[in-house]
DOVEXDO-610575 format. One line per 8 residues: number of its first residue (from 1); their letters; for each residue x, y, z of C-alpha. Coordinates in Angstrom, 3 decimals, padded with zeros to 6 digits, always signed. Example, Ala and Ser with C-alpha at 12.3 -4.5 7.8 and 13.67 -1.06 7.14 Angstrom:
REM residues 2
1> as> +012.300 -004.500 +007.800  +013.670 -001.060 +007.140
***
This chain:
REM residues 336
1> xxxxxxxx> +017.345 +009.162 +017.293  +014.528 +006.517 +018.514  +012.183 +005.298 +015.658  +009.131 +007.646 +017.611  +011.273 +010.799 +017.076  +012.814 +009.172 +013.051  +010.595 +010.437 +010.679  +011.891 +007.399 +008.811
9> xxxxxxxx> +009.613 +005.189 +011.236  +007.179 +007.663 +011.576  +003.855 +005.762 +009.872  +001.956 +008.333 +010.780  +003.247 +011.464 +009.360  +004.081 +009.414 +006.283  +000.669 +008.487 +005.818  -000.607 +012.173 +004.743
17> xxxxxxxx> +000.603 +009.951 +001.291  +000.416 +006.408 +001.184  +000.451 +003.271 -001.602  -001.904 +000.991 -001.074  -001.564 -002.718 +000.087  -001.865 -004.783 -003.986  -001.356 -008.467 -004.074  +000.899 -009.447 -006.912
25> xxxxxxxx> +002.171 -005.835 -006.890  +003.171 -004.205 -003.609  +006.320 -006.430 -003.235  +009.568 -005.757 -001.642  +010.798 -004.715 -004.913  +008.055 -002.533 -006.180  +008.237 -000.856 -002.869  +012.076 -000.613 -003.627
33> xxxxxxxx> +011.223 +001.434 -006.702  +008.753 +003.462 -005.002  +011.107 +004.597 -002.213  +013.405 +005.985 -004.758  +010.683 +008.236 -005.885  +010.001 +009.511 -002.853  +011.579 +009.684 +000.242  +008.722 +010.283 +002.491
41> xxxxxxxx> +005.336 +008.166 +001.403  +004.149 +005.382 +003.413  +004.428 +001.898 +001.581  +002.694 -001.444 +002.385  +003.410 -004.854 +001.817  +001.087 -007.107 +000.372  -001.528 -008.497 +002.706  +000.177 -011.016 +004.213
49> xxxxxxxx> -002.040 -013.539 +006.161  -001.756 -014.248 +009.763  -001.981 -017.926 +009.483  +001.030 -018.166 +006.845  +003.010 -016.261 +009.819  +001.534 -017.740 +012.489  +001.072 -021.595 +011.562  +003.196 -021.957 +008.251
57> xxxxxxxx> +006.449 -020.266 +009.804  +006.256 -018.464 +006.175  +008.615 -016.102 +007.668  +010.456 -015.109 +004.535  +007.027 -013.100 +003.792  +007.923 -010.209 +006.182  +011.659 -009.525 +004.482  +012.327 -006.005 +003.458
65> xxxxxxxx> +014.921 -003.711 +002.755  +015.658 -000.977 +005.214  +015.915 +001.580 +003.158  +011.794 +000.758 +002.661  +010.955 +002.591 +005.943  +008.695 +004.128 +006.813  +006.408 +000.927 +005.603  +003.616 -001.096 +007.298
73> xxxxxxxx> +003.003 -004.458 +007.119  -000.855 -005.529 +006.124  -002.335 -008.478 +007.891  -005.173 -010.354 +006.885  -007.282 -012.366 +009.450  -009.931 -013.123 +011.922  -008.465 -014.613 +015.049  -007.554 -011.700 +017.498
81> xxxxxxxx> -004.972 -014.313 +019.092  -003.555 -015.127 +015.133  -003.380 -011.423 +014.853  -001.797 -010.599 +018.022  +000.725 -013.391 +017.168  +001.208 -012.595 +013.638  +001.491 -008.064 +014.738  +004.358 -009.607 +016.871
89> xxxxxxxx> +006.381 -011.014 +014.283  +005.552 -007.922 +012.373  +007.185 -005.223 +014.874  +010.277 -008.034 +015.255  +010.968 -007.768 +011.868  +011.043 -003.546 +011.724  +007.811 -002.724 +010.737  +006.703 +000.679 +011.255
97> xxxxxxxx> +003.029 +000.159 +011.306  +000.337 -002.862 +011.370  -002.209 -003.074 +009.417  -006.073 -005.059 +009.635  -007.190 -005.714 +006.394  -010.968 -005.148 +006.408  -011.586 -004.096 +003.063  -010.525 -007.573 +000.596
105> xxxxxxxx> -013.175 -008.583 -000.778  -011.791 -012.061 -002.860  -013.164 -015.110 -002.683  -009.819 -016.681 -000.663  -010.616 -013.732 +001.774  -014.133 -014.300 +002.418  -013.310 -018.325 +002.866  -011.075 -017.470 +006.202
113> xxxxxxxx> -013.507 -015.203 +007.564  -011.677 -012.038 +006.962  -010.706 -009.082 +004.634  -013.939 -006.741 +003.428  -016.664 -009.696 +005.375  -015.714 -008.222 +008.542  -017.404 -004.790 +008.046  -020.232 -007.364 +008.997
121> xxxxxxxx> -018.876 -007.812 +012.453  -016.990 -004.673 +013.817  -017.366 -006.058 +017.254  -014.854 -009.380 +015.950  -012.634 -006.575 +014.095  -012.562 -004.616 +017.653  -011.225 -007.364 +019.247  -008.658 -007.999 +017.111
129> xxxxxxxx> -007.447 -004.404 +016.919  -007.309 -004.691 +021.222  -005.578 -007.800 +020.896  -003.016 -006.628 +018.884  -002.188 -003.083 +020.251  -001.839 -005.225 +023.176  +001.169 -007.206 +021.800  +002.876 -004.331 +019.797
137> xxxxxxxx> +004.119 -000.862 +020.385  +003.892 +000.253 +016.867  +000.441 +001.863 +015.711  -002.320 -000.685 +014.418  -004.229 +000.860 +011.949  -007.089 -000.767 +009.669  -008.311 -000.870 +005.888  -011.841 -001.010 +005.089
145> xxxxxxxx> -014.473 -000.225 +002.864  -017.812 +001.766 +003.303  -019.787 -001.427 +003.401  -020.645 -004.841 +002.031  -023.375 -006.027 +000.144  -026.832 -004.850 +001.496  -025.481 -002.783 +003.932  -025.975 +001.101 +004.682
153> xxxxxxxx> -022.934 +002.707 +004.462  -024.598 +005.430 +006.186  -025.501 +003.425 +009.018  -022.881 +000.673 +008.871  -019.476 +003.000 +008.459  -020.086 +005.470 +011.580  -020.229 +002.108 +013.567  -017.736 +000.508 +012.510
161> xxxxxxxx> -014.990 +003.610 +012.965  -016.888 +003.930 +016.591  -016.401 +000.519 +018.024  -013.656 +000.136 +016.318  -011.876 +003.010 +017.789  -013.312 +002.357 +021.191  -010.873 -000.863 +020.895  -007.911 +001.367 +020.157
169> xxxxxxxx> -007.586 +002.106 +016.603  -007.273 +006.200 +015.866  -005.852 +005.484 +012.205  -008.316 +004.275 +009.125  -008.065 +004.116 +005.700  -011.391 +003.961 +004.229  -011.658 +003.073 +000.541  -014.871 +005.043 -000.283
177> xxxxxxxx> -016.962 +001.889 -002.368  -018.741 -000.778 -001.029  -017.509 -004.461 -001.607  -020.339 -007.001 -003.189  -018.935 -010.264 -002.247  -021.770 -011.726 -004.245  -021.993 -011.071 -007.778  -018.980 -009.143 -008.574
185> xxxxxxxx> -015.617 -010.158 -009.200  -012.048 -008.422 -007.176  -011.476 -006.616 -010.278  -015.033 -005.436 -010.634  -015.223 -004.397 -006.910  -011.781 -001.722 -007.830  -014.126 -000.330 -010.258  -018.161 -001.012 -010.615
193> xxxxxxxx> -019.270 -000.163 -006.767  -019.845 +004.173 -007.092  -017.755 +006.244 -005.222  -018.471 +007.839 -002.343  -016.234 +010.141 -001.029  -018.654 +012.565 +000.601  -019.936 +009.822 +003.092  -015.774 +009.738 +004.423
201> xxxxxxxx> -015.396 +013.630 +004.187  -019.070 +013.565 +006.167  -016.916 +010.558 +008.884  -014.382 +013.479 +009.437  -016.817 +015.680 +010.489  -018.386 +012.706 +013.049  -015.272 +011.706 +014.056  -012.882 +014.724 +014.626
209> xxxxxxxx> -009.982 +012.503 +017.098  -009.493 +009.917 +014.392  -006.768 +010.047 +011.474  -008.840 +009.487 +008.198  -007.175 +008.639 +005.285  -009.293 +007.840 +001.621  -008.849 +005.315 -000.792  -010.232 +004.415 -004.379
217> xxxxxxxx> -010.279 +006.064 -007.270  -007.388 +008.157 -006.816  -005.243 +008.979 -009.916  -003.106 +012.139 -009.532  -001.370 +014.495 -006.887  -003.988 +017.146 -007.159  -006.793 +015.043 -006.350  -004.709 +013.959 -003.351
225> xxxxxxxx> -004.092 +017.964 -002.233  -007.691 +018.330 -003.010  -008.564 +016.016 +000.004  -005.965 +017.264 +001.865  -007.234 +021.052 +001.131  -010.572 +020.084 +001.914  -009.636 +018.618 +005.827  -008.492 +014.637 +005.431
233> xxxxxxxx> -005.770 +013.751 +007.131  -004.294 +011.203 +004.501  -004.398 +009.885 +000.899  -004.076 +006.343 -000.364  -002.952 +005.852 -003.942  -003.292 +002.663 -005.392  -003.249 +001.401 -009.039  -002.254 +004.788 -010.511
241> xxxxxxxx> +000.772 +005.053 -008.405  +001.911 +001.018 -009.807  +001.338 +002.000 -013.828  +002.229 +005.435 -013.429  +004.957 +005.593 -010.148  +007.119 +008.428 -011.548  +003.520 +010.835 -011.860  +002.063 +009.714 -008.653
249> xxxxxxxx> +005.111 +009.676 -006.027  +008.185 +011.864 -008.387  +006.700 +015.140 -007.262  +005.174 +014.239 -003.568  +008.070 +014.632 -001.246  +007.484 +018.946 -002.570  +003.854 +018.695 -002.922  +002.488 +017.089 -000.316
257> xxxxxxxx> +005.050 +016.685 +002.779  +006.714 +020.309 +001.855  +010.170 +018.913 +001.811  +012.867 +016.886 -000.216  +013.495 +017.843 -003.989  +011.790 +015.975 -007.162  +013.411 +012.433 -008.132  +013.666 +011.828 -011.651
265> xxxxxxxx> +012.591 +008.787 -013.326  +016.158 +008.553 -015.220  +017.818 +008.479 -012.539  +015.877 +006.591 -009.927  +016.216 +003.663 -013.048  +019.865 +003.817 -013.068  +019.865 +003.791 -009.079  +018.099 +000.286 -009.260
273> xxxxxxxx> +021.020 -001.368 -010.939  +022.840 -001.599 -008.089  +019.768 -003.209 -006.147  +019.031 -005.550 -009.046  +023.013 -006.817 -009.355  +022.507 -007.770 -005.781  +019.009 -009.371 -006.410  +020.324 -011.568 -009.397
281> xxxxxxxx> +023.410 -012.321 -007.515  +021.260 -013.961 -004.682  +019.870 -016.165 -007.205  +017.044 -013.988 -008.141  +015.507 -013.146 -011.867  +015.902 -009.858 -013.426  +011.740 -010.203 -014.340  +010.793 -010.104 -010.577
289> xxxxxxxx> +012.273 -006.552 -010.509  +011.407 -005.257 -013.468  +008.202 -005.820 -013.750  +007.682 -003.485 -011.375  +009.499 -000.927 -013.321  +007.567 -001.518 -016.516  +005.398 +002.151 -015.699  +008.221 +003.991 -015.384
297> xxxxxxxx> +008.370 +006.620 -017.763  +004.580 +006.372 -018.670  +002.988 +009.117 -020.619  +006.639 +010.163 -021.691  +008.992 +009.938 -024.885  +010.821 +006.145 -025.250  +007.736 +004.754 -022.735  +006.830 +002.048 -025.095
305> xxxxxxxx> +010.588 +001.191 -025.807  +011.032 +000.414 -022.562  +008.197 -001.315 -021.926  +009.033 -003.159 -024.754  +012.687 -004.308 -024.398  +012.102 -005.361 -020.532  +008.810 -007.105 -020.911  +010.583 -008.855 -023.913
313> xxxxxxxx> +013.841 -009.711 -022.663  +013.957 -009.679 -019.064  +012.542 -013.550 -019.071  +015.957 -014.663 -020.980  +018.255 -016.883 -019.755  +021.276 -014.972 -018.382  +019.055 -011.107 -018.478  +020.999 -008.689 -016.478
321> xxxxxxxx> +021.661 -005.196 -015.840  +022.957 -004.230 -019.129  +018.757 -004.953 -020.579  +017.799 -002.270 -018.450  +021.000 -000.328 -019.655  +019.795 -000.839 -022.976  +016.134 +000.643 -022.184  +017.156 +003.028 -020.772
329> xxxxxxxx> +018.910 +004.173 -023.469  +016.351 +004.154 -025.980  +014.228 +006.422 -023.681  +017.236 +008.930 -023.034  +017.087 +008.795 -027.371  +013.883 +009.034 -027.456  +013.938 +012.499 -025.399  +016.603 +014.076 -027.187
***
């Protein structure tokens, strides 16, 4: 079976669900956990920048697991020759999808000319997009907001998705805020920018031959079936789906692909040991997994048990296995 046929490589089917692209959070081992929730939502990596690839051989930045797939990589940059570059190493290493990163609106973003400033210059991002469908076979998609700053969204956002899929790209995720990149912080553009998710619905109206997908704001499967219902082609979950993974992705396999059973949180917990033995036993730290894991059983019986005995403990010298053995079974005590 070839990866186009695999619906294992398939980025774009997956992406009727997707996690969003966090830095500090989408790692290889979150996305480990998330995979064992569900079988069929797309996962990103962190945005991983095309100089680090390109210029600092930071090669190590693209490892994943295979049993990840489908997942896309996220670039961030500015140079369509970087990007081309940088998509290259990204389809070597088994990516299923590229990503553009136009939606970032940190300071470290804005600095190297790229990430949410480029909704300022959709010709530069249309470059970049032809460069790099020119280097890779895999689908380049991109991430960006409604607008920056001053900007109309209802002027600037129809433009941008035109030239921008006049260079190639049929696949966007728009997260439905603005970005101010003066004045607010990251965290206060995740949150203080209104919503606007009738401007995106109105972009797949103007748009019918690209795949729209929204971001922001997003906490629960039946918002996501909402926009599905109501004629959007994809979903993109972010925060809710980190502190809350077994509510966001447990049930979305049945819900929203129409296929695969419901994981449960128990037992997708116990099926990380095996991956965290192998992680500590490459010289790795039992805190770099289960972080990631903290949201687990959120909203349920034992929940602050287990937050509490692997925040506590998994820092110690020597923390295995048998911690999250022991969490775990303060939750199953909890329950009965």
């Amino acid at each position: 079976m070839t990866r186009v046929t695999d619906p294992k490589h398939n980025a774009k089917l997956a992406a009727r669900l997707s996690v969003a692209p966090m830095m500090d959070w989408t790692d290889r081992h979150c996305r480990y956990l998330h995979r064992l929730l569900s079988a069929r939502t797309l996962l990103y990596t962190e945005m991983v920048t095309a100089p680090a690839l390109v210029r600092g051989g930071a090669l190590h930045l693209l490892d994943f697991s295979a049993a990840e797939h489908p997942v896309a990589l996220q670039l961030g940059g500015s140079d369509p020759e970087e990007l081309a570059a940088a998509a290259r190493l990204g389809q070597q290493a088994g990516y299923d999808e590229i990503n553009l990163n136009c939606g970032c609106p940190s300071d470290r973003v804005q600095s190297g000319t790229f990430g949410a400033v480029l909704m300022k210059d959709p010709a530069r991002v249309a470059e970049c997009v032809a460069a790099m469908r020119e280097a890779v076979d895999v689908e380049v998609t991109v991430k960006c907001r409604i607008g920056v700053d001053d900007q109309q969204p209802e002027e600037v956002l129809p433009e941008f998705l035109s030239r921008v899929g006049a260079a190639g790209c049929s696949r966007f995720i728009i997260h439905a805020r603005k970005a101010w990149l003066q004045g607010l912080s990251p965290k206060e553009n995740r949150d203080i920018p209104p919503l606007d998710y009738d401007l995106v619905m109105r972009m797949r109206g103007y748009f019918g031959g690209l795949h729209l997908s929204v971001n922001g704001g997003i906490v629960s499967l039946e918002q996501a079936e909402r926009f599905l219902d109501a004629g959007l082609d994809g979903v993109m979950v972010g925060r809710a789906a980190y502190h809350d993974p077994a509510g966001l992705l447990a049930q979305a396999d049945r819900r929203i692909f129409g296929a695969g059973e419901d994981s449960d949180a128990v037992a997708v917990a116990r099926a990380m040991l095996p991956y965290i033995e192998t992680h500590l036993a490459s010289g790795g730290k039992l805190a770099q997994v289960t972080r990631h894991m903290l949201g687990l059983f959120a909203g349920r019986p034992g929940a602050r048990h287990w937050r509490r005995i692997l925040s506590e403990g998994a820092h110690r010298p020597g923390a295995g296995p048998e911690l999250v053995e022991q969490a775990l079974g303060a939750v199953t005590e909890q329950a009965a």
